[in-house]
N, C-alpha and C positions, 0 to 999 in steps of 0.2 A: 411442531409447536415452537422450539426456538427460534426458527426461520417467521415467525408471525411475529416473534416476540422481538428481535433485530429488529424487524422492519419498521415496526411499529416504535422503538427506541429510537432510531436513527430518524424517523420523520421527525421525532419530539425534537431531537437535539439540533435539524436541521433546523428549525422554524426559532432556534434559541430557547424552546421551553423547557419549563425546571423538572428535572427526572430524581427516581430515587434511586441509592445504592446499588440496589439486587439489578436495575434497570440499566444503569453506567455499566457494572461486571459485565453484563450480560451482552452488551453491546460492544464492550470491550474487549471480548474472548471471541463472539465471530468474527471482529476484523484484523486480529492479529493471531489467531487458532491457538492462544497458548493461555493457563490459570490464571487468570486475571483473580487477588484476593483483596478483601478488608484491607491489609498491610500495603496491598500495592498503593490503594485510595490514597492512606496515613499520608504514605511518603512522598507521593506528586503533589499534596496540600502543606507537609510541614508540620502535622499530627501525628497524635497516635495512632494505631489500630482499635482501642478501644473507644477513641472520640468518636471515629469512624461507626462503630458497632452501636453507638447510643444515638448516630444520626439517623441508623440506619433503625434503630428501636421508635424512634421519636418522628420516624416517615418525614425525615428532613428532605424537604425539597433544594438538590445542588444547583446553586444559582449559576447563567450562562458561562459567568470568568471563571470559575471553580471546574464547570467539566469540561472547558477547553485546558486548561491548567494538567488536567488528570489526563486528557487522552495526547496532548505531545505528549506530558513523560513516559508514558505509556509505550508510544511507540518508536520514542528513542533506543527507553530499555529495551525491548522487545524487536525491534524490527533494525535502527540505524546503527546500533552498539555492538552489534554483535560482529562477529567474523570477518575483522577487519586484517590479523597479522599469520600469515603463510609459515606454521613449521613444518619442516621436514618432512617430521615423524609423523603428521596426519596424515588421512587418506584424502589423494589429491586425483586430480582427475585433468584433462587437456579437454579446449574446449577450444571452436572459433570464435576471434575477436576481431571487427570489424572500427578500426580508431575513428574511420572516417564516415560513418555512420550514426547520426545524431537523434536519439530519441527525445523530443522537444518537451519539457517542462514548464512552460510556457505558451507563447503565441503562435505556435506550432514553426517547426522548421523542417525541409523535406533538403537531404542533402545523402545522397548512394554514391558508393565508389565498389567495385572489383576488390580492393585492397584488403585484405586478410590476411592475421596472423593467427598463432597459434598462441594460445594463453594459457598456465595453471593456475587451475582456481582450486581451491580447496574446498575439498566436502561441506564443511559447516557454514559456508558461506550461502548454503541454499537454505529459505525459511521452509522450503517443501525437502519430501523426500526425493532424493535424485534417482532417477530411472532410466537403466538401459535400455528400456524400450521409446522414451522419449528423444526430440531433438533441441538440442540447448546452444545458443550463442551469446554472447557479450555483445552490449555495446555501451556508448558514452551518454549519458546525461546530462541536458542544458537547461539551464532555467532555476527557476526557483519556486514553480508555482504548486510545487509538491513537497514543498520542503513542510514541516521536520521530515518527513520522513524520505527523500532523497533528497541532495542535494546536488549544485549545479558541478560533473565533474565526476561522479559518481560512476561505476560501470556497474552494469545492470546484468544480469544473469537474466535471458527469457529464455522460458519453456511455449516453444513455437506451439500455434494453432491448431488444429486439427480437426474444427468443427464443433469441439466440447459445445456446452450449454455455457455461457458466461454466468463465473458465480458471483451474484452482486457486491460490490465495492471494492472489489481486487484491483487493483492495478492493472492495467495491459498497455502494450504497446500499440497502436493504432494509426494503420492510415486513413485520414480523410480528405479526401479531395484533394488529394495528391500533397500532402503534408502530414509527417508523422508526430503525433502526438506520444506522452504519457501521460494517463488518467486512472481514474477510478472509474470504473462503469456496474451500473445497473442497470437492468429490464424492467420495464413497465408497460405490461398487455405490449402494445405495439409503436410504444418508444424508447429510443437508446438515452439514458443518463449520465452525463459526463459531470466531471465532479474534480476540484482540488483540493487538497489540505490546509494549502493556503489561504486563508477567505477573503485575501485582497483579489482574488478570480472567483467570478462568477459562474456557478453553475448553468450546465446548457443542455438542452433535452430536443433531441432529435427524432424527428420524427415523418413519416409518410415517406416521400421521393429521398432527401436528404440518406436516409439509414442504405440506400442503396451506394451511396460515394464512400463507406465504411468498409475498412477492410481491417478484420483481427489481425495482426500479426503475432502477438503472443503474450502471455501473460510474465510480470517481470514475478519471479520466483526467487530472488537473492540478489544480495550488491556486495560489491567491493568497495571498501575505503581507506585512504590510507596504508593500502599492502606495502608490505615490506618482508 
C-alpha cells in the first residue's frame, strides 16, 4: 500500500500539484528510507511543528514552492550532510576507487581508465547497510544536474548490479549508449524513467529498442564529501 501511496504522491508532485502533509511525509520517507516528522516540515519552512500540525488538521493543501523548499532540505539533512569527516576510531573499511572514472551528472560523459586505487571509506558514509556479500567501488561525480543531493565533485560509493529489480527513484549509475549517466530511475510496465533533482533537466522515458542500450551499473548507496 505505501508503494501505491509513493507512487501516486510523487505523480502529484511531479505534475507540481498541491499535496497534503501526511502525503509530503510519506513521499518523503520512501525516497530517503529514514522518519521523516511534523518538526522536520516546521523547520525546511521556518515554522513551527505545531503550525505544521494545524495545516495538517485544516487539509492545507502545500503549495508547489513550499514542497520543493521541504524536499531539498530534506535531503540535504538526510542524504548530503551526513558522513562527510573520517575518524579513526570508526569502523572503516577499504574499497576500490577509480579517480578517472566519471559518473555524469549531467549531459552524460563516458570516460574508463585501468587506474585504481585503494580508498578508506568509512562505514557511516553508506545511506544502506554495507554488506560483505555485496561489491562496492567509488567513483567521482560531475555535473550538477543532481544536485542538492550530489554535487559536482562528490565520490559516490556504488553498490554494483547484480540483476536486482530496480527500486523506483533510487539513484543508479548507468550506461547508455555508451555514456555513463547518474539518475534517478523508475519502471513503468515497459518503460525506463530517468529523472534529476534539478528541474532545470528534463525528465526522459525510455522506451521499446532504446532500454536495450541501458546498462545498470549500480546503484550509488553513500557519498564522500569533504573527507578529511
Amino acid at each position: 500500500m505505501s508503494s501505491i501511496v509513493h507512487l501516486y504522491t510523487s505523480n502529484k508532485l511531479e505534475k507540481g500539484e498541491k499535496v497534503l502533509a501526511d502525503e509530503i511525509i510519506t513521499y518523503l520517507q520512501n525516497l530517503t528510507e529514514q522518519r521523516i516528522t511534523q518538526k522536520d516540515l516546521g523547520d525546511a519552512l521556518g515554522i513551527s511543528k505545531q503550525a505544521i500540525g494545524n495545516k495538517k488538521a485544516d487539509n492545507y493543501h502545500f503549495k508547489e514552492y513550499e514542497i520543493e523548499k521541504i524536499k531539498r532540505y530534506i535531503l540535504d539533512k538526510y542524504k548530503s550532510t551526513e558522513c562527510t569527516i573520517i575518524d579513526k576510531d570508526e569502523p572503516q573499511i577499504i574499497l576500490d576507487y577509480y579517480p578517472e572514472v566519471f559518473g555524469s551528472c549531467g549531459t552524460g560523459v563516458f570516460e574508463l581508465s585501468q587506474t585504481k586505487e585503494q580508498l578508506i571509506v568509512p562505514k557511516k558514509a553508506f545511506f544502506t547497510r554495507y554488506s560483505t556479500n555485496k561489491k562496492y567501488s567509488v567513483i567521482n561525480a560531475r555535473g550538477n544536474s543532481m544536485q542538492p543531493y550530489i554535487y559536482d565533485g562528490d565520490r559516490l560509493i556504488v553498490e554494483h548490479w547484480e540483476g536486482e529489480q530496480i527500486i523506483d527513484n533510487r539513484p543508479y549509475v548507468f550506461c547508455y549508449d555508451n555514456e555513463i549517466f547518474i539518475k534517478r530511475l523508475a519502471k513503468n510496465v515497459n518503460q525506463l524513467i530517468i529523472s534529476s533533482d534539478n528541474h532545470d533537466y528534463n525528465k526522459i522515458v525510455l522506451q521499446n529498442d532504446d532500454l536495450n542500450k541501458v546498462q545498470v551499473i549500480g546503484q550509488i548507496v553513500g557519498l564522500m564529501r569533504d573527507l578529511r
